[in-house]
C-alpha positions as CSV (number, residue, x, y, z in Angstrom):
1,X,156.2,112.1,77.5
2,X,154.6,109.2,79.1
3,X,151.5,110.1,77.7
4,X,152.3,110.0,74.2
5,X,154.7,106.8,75.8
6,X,151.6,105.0,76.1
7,X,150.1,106.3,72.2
8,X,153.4,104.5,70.9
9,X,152.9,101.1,72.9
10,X,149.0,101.2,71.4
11,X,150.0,102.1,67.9
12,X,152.7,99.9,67.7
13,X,150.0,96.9,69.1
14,X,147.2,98.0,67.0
15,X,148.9,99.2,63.8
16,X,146.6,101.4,61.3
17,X,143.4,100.1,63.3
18,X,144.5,102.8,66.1
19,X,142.5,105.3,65.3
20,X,139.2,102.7,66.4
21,X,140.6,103.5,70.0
22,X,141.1,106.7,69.9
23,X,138.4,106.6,73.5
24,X,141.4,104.3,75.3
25,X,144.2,106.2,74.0
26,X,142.7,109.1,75.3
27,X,142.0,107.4,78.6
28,X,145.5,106.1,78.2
29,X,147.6,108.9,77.7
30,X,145.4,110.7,80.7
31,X,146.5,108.2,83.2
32,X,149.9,108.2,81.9
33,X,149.7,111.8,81.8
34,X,148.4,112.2,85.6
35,X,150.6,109.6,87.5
36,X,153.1,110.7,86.1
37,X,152.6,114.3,87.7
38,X,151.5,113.0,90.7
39,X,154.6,111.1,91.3
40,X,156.4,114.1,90.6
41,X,154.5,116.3,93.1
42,X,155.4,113.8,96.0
43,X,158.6,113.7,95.2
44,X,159.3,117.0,94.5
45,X,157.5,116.7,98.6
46,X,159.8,114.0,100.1
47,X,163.0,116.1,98.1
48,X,162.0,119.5,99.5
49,X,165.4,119.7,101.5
50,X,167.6,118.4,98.8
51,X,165.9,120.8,96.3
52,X,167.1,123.9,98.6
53,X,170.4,122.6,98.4
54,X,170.6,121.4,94.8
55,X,167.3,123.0,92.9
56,X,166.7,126.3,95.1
57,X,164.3,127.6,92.0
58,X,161.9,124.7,92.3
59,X,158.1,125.0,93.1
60,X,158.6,124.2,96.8
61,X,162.0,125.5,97.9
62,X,161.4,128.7,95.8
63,X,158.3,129.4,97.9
64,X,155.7,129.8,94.9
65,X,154.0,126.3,96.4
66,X,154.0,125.4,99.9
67,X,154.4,121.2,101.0
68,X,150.8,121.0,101.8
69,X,149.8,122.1,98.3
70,X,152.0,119.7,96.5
71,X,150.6,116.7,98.6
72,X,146.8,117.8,97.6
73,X,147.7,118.3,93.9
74,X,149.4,115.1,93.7
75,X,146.4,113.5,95.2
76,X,144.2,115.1,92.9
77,X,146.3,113.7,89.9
78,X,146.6,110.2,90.9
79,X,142.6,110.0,91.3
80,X,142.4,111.3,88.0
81,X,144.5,109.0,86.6
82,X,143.6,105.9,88.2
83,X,139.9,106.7,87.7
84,X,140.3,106.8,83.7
85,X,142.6,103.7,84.5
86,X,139.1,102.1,85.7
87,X,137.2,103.1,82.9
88,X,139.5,101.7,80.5
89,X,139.5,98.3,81.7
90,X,140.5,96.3,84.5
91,X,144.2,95.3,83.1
92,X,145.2,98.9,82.6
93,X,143.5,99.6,86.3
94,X,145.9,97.0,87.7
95,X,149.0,97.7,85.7
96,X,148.2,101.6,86.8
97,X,148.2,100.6,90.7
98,X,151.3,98.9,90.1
99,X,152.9,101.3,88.2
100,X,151.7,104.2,90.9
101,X,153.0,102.0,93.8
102,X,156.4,101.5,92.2
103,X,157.1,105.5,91.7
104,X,155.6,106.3,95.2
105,X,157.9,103.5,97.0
106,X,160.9,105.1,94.7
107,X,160.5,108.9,96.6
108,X,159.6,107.4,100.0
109,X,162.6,105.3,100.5
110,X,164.1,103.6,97.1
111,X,165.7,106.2,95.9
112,X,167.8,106.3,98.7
113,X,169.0,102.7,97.6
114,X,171.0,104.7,94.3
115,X,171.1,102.1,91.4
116,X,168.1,99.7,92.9
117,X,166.1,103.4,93.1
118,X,167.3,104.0,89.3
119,X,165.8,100.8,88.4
120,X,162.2,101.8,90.1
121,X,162.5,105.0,88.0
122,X,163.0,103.5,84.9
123,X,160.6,100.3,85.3
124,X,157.9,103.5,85.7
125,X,159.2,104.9,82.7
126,X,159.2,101.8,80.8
127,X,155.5,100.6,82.0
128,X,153.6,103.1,79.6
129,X,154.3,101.8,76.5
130,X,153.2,98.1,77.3
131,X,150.3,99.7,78.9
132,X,149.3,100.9,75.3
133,X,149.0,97.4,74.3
134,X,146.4,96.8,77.4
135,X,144.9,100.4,76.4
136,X,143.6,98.5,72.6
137,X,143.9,94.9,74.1
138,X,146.6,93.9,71.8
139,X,149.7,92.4,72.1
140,X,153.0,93.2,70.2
141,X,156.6,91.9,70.9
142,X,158.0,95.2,69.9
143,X,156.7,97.2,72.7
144,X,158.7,95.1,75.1
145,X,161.9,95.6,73.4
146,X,161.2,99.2,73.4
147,X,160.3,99.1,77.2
148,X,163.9,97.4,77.7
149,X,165.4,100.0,75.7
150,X,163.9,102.8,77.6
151,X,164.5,101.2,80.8
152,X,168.3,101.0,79.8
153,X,168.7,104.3,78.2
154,X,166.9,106.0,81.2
155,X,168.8,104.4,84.3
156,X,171.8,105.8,82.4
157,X,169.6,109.1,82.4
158,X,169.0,108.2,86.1
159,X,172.2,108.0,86.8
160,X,173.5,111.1,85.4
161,X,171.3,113.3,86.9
162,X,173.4,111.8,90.4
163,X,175.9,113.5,88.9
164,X,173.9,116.6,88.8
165,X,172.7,116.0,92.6
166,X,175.6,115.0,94.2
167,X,176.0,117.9,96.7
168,X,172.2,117.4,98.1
169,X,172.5,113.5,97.7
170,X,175.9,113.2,100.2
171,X,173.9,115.9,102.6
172,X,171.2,113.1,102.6
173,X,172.8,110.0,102.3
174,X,171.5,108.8,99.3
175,X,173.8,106.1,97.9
176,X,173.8,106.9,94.4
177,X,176.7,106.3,91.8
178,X,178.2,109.3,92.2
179,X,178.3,109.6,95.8
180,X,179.6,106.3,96.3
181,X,182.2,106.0,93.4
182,X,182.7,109.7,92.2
183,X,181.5,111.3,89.0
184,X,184.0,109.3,87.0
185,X,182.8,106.1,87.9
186,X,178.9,107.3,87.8
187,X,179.5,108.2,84.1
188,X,181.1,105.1,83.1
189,X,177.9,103.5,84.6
190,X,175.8,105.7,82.5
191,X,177.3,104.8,79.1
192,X,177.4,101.2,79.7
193,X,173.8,101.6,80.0
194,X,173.1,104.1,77.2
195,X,175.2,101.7,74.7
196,X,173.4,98.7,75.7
197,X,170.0,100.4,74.5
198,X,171.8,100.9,71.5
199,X,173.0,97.7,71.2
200,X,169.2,96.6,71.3
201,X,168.0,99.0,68.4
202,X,168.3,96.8,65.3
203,X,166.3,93.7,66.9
204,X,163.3,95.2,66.1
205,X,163.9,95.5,62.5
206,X,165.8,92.2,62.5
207,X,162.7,90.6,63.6
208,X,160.7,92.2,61.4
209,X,158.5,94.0,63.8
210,X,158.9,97.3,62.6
211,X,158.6,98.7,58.9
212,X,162.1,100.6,57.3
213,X,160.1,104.4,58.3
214,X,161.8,103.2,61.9
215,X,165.4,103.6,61.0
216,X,165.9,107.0,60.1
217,X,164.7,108.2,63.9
218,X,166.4,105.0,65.7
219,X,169.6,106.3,63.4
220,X,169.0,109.4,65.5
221,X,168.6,108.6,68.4
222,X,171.6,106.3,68.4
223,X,173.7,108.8,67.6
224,X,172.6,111.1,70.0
225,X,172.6,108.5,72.8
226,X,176.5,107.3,71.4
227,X,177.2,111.3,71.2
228,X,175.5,112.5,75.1
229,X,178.1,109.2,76.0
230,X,181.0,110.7,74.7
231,X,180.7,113.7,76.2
232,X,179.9,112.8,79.3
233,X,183.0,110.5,79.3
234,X,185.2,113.5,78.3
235,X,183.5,116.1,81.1
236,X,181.8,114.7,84.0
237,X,181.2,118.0,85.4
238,X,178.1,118.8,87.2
239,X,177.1,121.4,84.5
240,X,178.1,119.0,81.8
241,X,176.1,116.2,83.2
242,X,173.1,118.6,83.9
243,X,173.3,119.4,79.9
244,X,173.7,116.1,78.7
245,X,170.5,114.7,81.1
246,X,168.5,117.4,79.4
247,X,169.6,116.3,75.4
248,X,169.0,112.6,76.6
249,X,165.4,113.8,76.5
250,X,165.5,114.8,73.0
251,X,167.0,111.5,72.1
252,X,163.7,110.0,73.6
253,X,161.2,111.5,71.7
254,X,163.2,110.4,68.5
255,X,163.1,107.0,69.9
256,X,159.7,107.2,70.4
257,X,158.9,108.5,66.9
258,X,160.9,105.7,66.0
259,X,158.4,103.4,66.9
260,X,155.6,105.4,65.7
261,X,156.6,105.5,62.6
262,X,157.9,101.8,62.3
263,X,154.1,100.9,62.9
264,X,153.1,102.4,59.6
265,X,153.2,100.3,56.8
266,X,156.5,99.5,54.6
267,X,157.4,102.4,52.0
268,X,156.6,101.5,48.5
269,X,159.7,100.7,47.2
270,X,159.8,97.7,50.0
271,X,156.5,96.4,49.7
């Protein structure tokens, strides 16, 4: 996803003239592609002991990879994706380093911070898509309202999966919502953040930045971000919260396609 994260920022900044870069975008959605797995491998490393507790059937407490491996993979990843970072050109190469140093000081130590180590999580998600607009060296004001949207919607994804961890989190004392405030409070938290990137949704065609082909997906995903709410209010669960993190996902890529399609031009009847 934050591959094609960083297709949407670039067609939304460079409109029908996309497929000109379609050398960057590659570039792009392979650094987007690669840090993003390498962040994953070292923290999938640094959670090994939570994961026996909470995730027994993943890569490392399962057995199937071994610590060591994960560390060399994820090394192998973030030189890949930095490298076609380089080739792009030097803005994306910074805005890459950055973007790698966030998530890697996220599973060292921030995400022991709870909401602070949410934040970190979703400024990584949310750096993609303005890196598209480095990618074809364009600006557009619409990929930053995106970004904030995604930021919002996936802190409250953030802080459901604490929800989903609490067990492993209170064994390591990692001070997220739910382990602080209970599951109640942790899902109140979410919503407030899922409805305020909902609340956000109709600047962009307010502003004009997007044509109509962006409401029908938005409309989506709205719903689907005002449903996930509802039902986590009414079942905080673990298993309930584990579901709903999951469909939050699906609501992303319709928010994404939301923004891919309000880069195309208006429909006729509009014109």
């Amino acid at each position: 996803m934050m591959g094609f994260a960083v297709i949407v920022g670039a067609a939304l900044a460079a409109g029908i003239e996309i497929s000109d870069w379609w050398q960057d975008l590659f570039l792009g959605f392979l650094t987007g592609f690669s840090l993003t797995g390498a962040s994953m491998a070292i923290n999938d490393y640094y959670d090994r002991e939570i994961d026996a507790i909470n995730e027994p059937e993943r890569p490392i407490p399962s057995g199937a990879v071994t610590p060591s491996q994960a560390l060399a993979f994820a090394l192998i990843l973030t030189i890949l994706g930095l490298s076609a970072a380089f080739v792009t050109n030097f803005e994306c190469l910074v805005l890459a380093i950055i973007s790698w140093i966030i998530s890697v000081s996220y599973v060292t130590f921030g995400k022991r911070t709870g909401l602070f180590g949410n934040f970190l999580v979703s400024t990584c998600v949310s750096v993609p898509f303005i890196y598209g607009n480095f990618a074809v060296e364009k600006l557009n004001f619409a990929v930053f309202l995106f970004a904030a949207m995604a930021f919002l919607s996936n802190t409250g994804r953030e802080i459901t999966k604490g929800i989903v961890d609490v067990e492993g989190d209170k064994a390591k004392n990692i001070k997220t919502l739910a382990v602080k405030f209970g599951n109640k409070r942790a899902a109140w938290g979410a919503v407030i953040f899922y409805l305020a990137a909902v609340m956000l949704s109709p600047l962009p065609v307010i502003f004009g930045l997007v044509s109509l082909w962006f409401i029908p997906f938005v409309l989506v995903t709205d719903l689907g971000l005002i449903f996930s709410s509802i039902s986590l209010l009414r079942n905080y669960s673990r298993e309930s919260a584990r579901k709903i993190k999951n469909m939050v996902l699906i609501w992303f890529i319709f928010g994404m396609l939301a923004f891919i399609f309000g880069a195309l031009p208006q429909p006729p009847a509009f014109l």
